[in-house]
N, C-alpha and C positions, 0 to 999 in steps of 0.2 A: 332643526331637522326632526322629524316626526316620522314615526311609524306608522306604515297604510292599516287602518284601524279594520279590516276584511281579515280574520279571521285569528284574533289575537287569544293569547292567553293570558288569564289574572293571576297572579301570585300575589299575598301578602307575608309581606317582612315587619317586623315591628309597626304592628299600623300602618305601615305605607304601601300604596296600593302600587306595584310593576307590572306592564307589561311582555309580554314574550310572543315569538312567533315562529313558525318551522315550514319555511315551503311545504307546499305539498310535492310540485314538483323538481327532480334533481336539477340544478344549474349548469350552466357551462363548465363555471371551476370544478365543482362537485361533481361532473359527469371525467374529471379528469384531475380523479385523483387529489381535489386543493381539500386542506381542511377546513368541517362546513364552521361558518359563524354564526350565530345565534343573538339579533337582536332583539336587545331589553330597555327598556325604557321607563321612567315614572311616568306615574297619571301626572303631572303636573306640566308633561311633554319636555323635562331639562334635559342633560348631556344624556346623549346615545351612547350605551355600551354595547359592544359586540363580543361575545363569550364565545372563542375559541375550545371546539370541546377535542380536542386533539385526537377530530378519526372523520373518517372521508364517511359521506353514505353511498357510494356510487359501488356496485357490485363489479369482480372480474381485476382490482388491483391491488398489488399486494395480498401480504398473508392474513389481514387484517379481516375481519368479518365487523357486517354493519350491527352498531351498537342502538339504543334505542338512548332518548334526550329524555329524563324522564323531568318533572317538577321541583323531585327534591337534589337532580343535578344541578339543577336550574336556581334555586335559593340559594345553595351552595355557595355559588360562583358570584350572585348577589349580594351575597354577605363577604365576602372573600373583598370582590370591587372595594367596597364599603371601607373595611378595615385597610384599605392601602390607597383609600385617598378621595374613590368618585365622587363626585360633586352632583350627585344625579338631581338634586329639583335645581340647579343654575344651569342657565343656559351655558353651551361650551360645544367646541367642534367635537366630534364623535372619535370616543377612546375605542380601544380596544384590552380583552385581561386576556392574555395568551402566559402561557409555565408561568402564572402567581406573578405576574409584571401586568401593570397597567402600560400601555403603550400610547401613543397621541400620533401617529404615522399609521393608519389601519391599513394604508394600502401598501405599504411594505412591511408593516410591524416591525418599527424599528422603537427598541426601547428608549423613553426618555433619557434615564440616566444607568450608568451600570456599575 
């Protein structure tokens, strides 16, 4: 699985080239309140990470005010992946890093092991 290469961001981490991308437009989930995920990928197109940045962009719920995703949240969270395990240039069904847990169930984020 591969990310639509229309409008990506480049981050480098230790020589390694990642991808990144941030709708322009709000989504269904995100227009209701889900928090937004952010996927990243290697140039090499291996396992998809989706970096839970734990806050909605969607105006008008909760007390919560929209934050901005900057780059060095973004390596962060890639370095982060990194140190607890991702395999990012092998191929692999697509993880998720939600609170410092890599998770293998993205659409319920259910932790591997606890």
């Amino acid at each position: 699985m591969a990310i639509s290469k229309k409008g990506l961001r480049k981050i480098n981490e230790n020589d390694e080239i990642f991808y990144w991308k941030i709708r322009r437009k709000i989504s269904h989930n995100e227009a209701h309140n889900e928090e937004y995920s952010i996927p990243v990928q290697h140039e090499s197109e291996g396992q998809l990470l989706f970096i839970n940045v734990n806050f909605s962009r969607s105006y008008g719920y909760g007390d919560e005010y929209i934050k901005s995703v900057t780059p060095v949240m973004i390596k962060e969270k890639i370095i982060e992946a990194i140190n607890l395990g991702w395999k990012y240039n092998m191929n692999g069904n697509p993880i998720s890093l939600s609170n410092s847990k890599l998770l293998t169930d993205t659409k319920y984020q259910i932790p591997d092991s606890e």
